[in-house]
DRENTI-670065 format. One record per residue (C-alpha): x, y, z. Coordinates in steps of 0.05 Angstrom, whole numbers, plus 5000, padded with zeros to 4 digits. Example, Ala and Ser with C-alpha at 12.3 -4.5 7.8 and 13.67 -1.06 7.14 Angstrom:
2
{xx:5246 yy:4910 zz:5156}
{xx:5273 yy:4979 zz:5143}
//
This chain:
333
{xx:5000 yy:5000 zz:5000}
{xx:5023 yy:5071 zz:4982}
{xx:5018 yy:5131 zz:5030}
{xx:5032 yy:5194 zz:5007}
{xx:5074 yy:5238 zz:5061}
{xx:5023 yy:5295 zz:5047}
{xx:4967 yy:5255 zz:5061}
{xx:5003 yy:5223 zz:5136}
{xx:5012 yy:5299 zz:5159}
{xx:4950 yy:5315 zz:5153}
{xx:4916 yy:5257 zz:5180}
{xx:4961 yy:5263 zz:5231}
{xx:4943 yy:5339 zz:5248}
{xx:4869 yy:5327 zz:5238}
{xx:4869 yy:5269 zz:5295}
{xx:4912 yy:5313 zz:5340}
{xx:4861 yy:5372 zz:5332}
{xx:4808 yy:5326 zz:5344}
{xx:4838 yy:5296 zz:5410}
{xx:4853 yy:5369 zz:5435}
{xx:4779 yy:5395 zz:5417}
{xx:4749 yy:5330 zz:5459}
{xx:4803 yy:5344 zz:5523}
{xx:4777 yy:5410 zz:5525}
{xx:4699 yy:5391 zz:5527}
{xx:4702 yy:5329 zz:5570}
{xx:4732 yy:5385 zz:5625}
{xx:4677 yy:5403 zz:5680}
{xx:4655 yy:5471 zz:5683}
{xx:4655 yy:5506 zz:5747}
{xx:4585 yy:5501 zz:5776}
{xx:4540 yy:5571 zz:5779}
{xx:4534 yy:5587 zz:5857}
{xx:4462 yy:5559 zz:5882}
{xx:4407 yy:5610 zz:5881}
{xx:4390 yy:5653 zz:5942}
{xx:4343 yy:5618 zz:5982}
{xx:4281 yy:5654 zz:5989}
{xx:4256 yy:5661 zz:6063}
{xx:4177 yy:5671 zz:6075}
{xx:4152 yy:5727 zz:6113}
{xx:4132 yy:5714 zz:6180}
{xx:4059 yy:5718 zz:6215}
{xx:4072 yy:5779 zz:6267}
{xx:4035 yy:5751 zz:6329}
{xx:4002 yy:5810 zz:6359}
{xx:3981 yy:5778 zz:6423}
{xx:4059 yy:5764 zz:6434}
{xx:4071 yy:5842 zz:6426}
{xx:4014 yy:5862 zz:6460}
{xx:4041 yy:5828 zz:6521}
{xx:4119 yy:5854 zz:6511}
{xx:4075 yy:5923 zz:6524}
{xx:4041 yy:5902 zz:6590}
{xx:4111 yy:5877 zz:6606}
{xx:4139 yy:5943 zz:6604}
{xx:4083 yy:5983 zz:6633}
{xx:4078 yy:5930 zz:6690}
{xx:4145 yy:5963 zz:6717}
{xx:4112 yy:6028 zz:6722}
{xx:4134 yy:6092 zz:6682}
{xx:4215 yy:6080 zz:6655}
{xx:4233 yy:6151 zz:6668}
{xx:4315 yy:6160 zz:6656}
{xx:4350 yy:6150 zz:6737}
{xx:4293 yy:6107 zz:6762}
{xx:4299 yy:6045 zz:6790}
{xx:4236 yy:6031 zz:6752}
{xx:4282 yy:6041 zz:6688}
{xx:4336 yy:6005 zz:6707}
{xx:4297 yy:5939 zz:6712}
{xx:4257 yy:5945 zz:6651}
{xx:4326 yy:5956 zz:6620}
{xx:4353 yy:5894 zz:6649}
{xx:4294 yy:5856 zz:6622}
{xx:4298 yy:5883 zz:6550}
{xx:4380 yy:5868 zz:6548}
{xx:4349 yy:5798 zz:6566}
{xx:4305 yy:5786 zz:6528}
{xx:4339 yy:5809 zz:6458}
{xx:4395 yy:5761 zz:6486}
{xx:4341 yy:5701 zz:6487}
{xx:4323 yy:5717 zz:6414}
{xx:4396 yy:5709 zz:6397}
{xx:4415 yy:5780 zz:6385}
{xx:4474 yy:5808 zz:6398}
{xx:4462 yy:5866 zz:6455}
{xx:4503 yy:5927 zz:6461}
{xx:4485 yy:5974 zz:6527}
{xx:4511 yy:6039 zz:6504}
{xx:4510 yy:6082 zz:6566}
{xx:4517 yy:6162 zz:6564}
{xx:4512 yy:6214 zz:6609}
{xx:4462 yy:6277 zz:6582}
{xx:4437 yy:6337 zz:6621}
{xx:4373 yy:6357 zz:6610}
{xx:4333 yy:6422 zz:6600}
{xx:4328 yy:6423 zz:6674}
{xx:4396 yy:6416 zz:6691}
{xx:4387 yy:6335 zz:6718}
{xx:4448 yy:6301 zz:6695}
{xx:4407 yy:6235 zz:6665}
{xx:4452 yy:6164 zz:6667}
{xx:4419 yy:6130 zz:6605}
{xx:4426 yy:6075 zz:6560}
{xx:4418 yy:6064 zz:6484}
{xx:4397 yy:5983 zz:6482}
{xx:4430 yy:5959 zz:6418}
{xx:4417 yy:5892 zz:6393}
{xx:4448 yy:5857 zz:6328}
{xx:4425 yy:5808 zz:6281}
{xx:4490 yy:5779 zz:6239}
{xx:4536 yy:5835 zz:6255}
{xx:4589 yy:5813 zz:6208}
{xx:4544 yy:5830 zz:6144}
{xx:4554 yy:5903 zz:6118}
{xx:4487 yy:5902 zz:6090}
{xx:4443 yy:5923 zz:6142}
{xx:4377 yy:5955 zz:6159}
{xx:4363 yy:5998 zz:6219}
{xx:4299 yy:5981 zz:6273}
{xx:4294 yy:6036 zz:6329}
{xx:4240 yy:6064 zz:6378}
{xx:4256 yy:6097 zz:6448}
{xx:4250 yy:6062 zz:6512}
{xx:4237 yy:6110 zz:6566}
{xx:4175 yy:6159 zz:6584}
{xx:4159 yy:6220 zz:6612}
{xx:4179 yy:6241 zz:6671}
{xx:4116 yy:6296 zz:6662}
{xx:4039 yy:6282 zz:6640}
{xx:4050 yy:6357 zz:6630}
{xx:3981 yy:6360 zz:6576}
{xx:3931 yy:6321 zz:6623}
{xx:3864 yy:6355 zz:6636}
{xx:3874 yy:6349 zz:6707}
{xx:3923 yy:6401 zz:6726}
{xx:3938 yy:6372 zz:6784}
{xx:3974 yy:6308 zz:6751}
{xx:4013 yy:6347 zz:6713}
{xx:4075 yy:6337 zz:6750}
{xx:4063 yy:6270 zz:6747}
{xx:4110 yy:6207 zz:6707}
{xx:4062 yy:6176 zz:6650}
{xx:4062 yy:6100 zz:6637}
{xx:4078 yy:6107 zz:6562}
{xx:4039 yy:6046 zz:6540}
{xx:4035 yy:6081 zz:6471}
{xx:4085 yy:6136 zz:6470}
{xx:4153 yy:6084 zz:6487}
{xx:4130 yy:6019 zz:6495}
{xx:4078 yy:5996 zz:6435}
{xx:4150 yy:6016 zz:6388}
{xx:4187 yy:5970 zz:6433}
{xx:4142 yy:5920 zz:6438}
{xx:4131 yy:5912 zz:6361}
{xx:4213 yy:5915 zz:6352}
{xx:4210 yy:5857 zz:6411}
{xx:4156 yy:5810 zz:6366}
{xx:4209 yy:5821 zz:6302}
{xx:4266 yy:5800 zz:6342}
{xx:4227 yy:5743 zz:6361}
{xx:4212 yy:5728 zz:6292}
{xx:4286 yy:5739 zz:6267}
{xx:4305 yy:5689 zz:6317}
{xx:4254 yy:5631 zz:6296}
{xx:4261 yy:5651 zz:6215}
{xx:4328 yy:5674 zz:6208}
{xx:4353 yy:5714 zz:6146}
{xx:4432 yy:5734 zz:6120}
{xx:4411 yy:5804 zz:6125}
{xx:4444 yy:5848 zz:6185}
{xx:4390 yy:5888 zz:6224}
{xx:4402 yy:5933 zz:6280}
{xx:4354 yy:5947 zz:6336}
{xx:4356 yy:6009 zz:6373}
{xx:4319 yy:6032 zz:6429}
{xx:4335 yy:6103 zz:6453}
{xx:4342 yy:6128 zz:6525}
{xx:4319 yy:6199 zz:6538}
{xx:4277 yy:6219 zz:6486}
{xx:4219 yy:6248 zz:6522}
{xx:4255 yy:6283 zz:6575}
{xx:4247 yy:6350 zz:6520}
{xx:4225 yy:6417 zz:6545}
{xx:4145 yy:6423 zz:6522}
{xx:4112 yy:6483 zz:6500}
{xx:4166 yy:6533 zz:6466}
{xx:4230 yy:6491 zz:6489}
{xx:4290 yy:6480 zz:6448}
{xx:4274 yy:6420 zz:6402}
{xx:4357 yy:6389 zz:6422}
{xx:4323 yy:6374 zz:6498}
{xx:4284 yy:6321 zz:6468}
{xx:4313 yy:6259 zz:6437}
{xx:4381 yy:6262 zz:6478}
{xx:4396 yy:6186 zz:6469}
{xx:4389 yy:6192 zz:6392}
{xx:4428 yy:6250 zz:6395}
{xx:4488 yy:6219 zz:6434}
{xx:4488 yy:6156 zz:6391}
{xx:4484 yy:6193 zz:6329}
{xx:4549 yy:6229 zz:6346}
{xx:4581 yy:6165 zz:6380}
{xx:4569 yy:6107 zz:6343}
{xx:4566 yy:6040 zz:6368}
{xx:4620 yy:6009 zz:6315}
{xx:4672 yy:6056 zz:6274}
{xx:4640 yy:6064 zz:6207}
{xx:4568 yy:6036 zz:6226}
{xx:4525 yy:6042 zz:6161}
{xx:4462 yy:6016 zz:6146}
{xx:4407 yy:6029 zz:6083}
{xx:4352 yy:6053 zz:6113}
{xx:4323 yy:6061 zz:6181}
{xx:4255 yy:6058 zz:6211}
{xx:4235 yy:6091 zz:6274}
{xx:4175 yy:6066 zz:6313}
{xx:4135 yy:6127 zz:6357}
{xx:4067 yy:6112 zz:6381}
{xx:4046 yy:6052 zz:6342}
{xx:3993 yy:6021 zz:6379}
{xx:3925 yy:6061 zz:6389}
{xx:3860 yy:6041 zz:6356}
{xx:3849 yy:6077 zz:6294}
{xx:3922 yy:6096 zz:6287}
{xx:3935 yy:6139 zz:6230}
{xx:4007 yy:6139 zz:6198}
{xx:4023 yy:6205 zz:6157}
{xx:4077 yy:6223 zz:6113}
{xx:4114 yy:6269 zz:6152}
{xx:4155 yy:6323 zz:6133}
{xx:4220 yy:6305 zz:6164}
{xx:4209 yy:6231 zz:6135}
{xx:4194 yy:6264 zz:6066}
{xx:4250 yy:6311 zz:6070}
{xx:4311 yy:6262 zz:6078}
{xx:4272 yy:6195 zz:6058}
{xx:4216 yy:6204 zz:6011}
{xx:4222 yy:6153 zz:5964}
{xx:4234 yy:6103 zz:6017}
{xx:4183 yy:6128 zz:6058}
{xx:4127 yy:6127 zz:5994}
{xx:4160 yy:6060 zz:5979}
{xx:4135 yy:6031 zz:6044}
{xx:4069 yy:6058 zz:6055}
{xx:4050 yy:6029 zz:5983}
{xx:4067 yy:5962 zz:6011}
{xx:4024 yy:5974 zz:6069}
{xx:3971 yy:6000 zz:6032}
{xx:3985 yy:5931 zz:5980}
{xx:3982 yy:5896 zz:6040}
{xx:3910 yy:5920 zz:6060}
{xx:3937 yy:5970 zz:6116}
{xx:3907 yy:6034 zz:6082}
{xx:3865 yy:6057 zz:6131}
{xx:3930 yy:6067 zz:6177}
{xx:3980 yy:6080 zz:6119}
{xx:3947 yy:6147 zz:6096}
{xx:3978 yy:6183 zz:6042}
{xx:3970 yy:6245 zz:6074}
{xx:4027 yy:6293 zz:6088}
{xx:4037 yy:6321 zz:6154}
{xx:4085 yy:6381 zz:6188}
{xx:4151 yy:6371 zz:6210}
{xx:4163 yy:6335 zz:6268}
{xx:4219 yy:6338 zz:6318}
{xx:4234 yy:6255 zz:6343}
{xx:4302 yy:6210 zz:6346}
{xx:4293 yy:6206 zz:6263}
{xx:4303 yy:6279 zz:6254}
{xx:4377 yy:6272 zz:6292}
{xx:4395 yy:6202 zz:6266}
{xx:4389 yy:6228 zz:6187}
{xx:4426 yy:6295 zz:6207}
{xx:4484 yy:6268 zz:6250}
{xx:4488 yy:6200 zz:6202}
{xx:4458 yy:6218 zz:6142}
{xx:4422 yy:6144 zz:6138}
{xx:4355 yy:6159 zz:6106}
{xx:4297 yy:6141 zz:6160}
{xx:4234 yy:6156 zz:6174}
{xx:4183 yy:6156 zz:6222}
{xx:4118 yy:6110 zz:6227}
{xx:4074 yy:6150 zz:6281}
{xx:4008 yy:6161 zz:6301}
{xx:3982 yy:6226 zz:6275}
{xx:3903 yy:6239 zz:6286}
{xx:3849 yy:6289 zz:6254}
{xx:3834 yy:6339 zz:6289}
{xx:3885 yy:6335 zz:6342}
{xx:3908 yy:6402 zz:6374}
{xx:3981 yy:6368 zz:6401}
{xx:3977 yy:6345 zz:6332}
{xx:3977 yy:6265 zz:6374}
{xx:3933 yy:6232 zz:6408}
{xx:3883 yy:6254 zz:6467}
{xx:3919 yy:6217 zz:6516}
{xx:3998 yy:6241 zz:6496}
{xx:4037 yy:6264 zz:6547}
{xx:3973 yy:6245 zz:6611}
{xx:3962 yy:6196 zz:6647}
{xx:3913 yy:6164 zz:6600}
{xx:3970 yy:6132 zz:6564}
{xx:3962 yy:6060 zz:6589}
{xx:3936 yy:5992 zz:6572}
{xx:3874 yy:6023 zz:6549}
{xx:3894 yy:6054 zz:6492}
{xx:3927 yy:5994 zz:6458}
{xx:3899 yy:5962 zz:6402}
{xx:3923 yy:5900 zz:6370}
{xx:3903 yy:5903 zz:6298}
{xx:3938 yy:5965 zz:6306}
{xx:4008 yy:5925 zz:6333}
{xx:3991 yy:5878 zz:6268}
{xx:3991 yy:5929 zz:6223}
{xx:4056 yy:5953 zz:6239}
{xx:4092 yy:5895 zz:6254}
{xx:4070 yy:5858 zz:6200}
{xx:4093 yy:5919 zz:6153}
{xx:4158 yy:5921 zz:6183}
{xx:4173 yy:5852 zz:6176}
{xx:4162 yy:5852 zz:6107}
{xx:4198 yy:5897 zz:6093}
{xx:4257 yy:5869 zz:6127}
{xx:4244 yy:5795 zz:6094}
{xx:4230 yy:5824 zz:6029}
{xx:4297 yy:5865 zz:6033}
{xx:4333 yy:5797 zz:6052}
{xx:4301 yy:5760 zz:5997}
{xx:4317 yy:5825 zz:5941}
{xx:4244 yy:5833 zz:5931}
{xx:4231 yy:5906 zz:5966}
//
């Protein structure tokens, strides 16, 4: 048989081209990472937050330097702890309007610290030391329970924690409940005398750096027939987060609380945490018709107890809030 040296260099080419082409597709690929896992948003148990509020008005009213105070603060630290946060007790000194030098304590607790995407949960812890707008002139001196104005905030924050705990999520979240916030001067004081806690955490943050997305701050969240407004100092550093989660309330079937009505400015711990941090929050609080405080009939008396408390109002909130937070984790917000 003749073969033509042409003809073997070719053949021989043509096999080795054929070998190398078949190496290179029998090799693996590397596998595509596996797709987030989805986590569903939790049922907020209002019954379980309703009670985290009778908890906290059972100690009496948590005005800053009481020893009332210092054991609901002892119980909050340990109870975050038992829903497997992380707690931080940030304590400050702050003198107030009326020269009192208050000892108070920012309760921060963490949910996966290590993960720079975060959110931001706050309300304020503490009440008035002053039911300074009762009818009854002569309780005006008086400390108010705060069932509402302190403690429904907390006690929806408490039910999320909860619910972090049982359904947890790679998202970080922050909770943060401020000391000192209604220690303020009423009635043509200087709007710094109120929020003090915010104000010393904004300028002394817990961790170097500390950022986070967005905030939500939690003021009065509890009464029947709540209605939540658009604020103006919500709207002026947070609008489109703000409108964002109201139409998710409203989608939700939250409308008659989630009103898409825009109300005045208002002075609260939001105000100082997106001037001294600059991360956008805003403000979910109870802001009535016809009010003349511009809050409810029983802010700032001695009205502000269990009574007031409603729990499809704790439902609509919490239930709000925790979407938000799950749909953030899933990257469906």
């Amino acid at each position: 048989m003749y073969f033509n040296a042409k003809t073997i260099f070719w053949s021989i080419l043509i096999i080795a081209l054929c070998f190398s082409t078949s190496c290179k597709e029998d090799k693996p690929d590397t596998p595509p990472p596996p797709p987030k896992k989805e986590v569903k948003v939790p049922k907020f148990e209002r019954d379980s937050s309703y009670t985290f509020i009778q908890t906290q008005v059972n100690f009496g009213p948590r005005v800053t330097n009481t020893p009332e105070h210092a054991a609901c603060k002892d119980w909050l630290v340990g109870k975050f702890k038992s829903f497997g946060a992380e707690v931080i007790e940030q304590d400050f000194e702050a003198k107030a309007y009326t020269g009192t030098v208050l000892k108070g304590t920012n309760i921060i607790a963490q949910y996966n610290p290590g993960n720079k995407n975060r959110i931001l949960l706050a309300a304020h812890w503490d009440t008035r030391p002053v039911a300074d707008y009762d009818p009854d002139e002569s309780n005006r001196d008086k400390p108010i329970l705060g069932a509402d104005d302190g403690a429904s905030g907390v006690g929806v924050l408490l039910e999320i924690a909860r619910q972090l705990n049982l359904n947890p999520i790679d998202l970080g979240v922050d909770f943060i409940l401020f000391d000192a916030e209604d220690y303020g001067e009423s009635k043509g004081g200087d709007y710094k005398t109120w929020c003090l806690g915010s104000q010393y955490w904004g300028k002394n943050l817990h961790k170097s750096g500390y950022r986070a997305n967005y905030g939500i701050l939690l003021d009065m969240v509890g009464a029947k027939n709540a209605r939540f407004t658009l604020d103006e100092t919500s709207m002026t550093y947070a609008p489109a987060f703000m409108r964002k989660v109201w139409k998710l309330a409203q989608g939700m079937g939250y409308g008659s609380y989630f009103v898409s009505e825009q109300t005045q400015i208002l002075i609260d711990d939001h105000l100082f945490i997106n001037q001294l941090t600059g991360i956008p929050t805003i403000d979910i609080i109870n802001r009535p018709m016809k009010s003349e405080t511009g809050f409810g009939d029983y802010w700032h008396t001695l009205n502000d107890n269990m009574d007031v408390i409603d729990k499809r109002t704790l439902r609509a909130v919490g239930q709000t809030v925790l979407a938000v937070v799950y749909r953030e984790n899933n990257g469906t917000f």
